[in-house]
C-alpha positions in Angstrom: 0.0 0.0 0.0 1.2 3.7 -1.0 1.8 5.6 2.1 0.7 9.1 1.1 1.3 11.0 3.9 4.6 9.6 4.0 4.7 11.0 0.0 2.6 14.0 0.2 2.3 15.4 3.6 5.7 17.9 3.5 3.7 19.6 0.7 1.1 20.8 2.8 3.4 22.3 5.4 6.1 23.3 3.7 6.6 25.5 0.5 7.5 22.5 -1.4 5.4 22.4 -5.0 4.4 20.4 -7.8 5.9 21.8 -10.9 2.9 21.0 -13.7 3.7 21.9 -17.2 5.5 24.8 -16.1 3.7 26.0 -13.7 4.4 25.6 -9.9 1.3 24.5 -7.6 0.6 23.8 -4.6 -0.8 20.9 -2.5 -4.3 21.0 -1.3 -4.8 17.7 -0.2 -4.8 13.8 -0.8 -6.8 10.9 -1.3 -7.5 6.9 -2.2 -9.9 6.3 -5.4 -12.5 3.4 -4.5 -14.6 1.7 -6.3 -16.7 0.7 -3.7 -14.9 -3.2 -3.4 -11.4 -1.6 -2.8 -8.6 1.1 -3.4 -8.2 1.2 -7.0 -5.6 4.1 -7.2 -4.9 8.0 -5.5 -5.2 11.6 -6.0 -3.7 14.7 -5.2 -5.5 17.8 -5.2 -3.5 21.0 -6.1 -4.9 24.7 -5.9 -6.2 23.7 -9.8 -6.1 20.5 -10.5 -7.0 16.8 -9.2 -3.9 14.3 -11.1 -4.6 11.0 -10.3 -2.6 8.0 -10.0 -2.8 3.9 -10.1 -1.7 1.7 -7.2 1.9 1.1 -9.1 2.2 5.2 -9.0 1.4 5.8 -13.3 -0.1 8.9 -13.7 -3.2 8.2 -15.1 -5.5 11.2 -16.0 -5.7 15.4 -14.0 -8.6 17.0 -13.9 -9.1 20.8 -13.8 -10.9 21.6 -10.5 -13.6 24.3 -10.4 -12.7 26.2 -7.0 -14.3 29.6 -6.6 
């Protein structure tokens, strides 16, 4: 199993970003994908976008969030 705050959690606290097609983000949080029999990959939110990942870590998809 993927340990994401072991991964992700110095991103909330620190200044630490994701750098996303040249353009540095932050963190806003982190997440498992279930579909609803078990953990089929993770997330992580950033101030624009969700980017989701499988359970060997391949990026799969990111999705542009709608935050107002």
């Amino acid at each position: 199993m993927i340990t994401l705050d072991a991964k992700y959690h110095d991103y909330l606290t620190s200044g630490k970003t994701f750098d996303l097609d040249g353009c540095r983000e932050r963190v806003t949080g982190y997440g498992y994908n279930c579909d609803g029999t078990g953990i089929t990959g993770y997330y992580v939110n950033t101030e624009n976008w969700r980017l989701n990942y499988d359970l060997q870590e391949r990026f799969l998809n990111k999705e542009e969030l709608y935050v107002r």
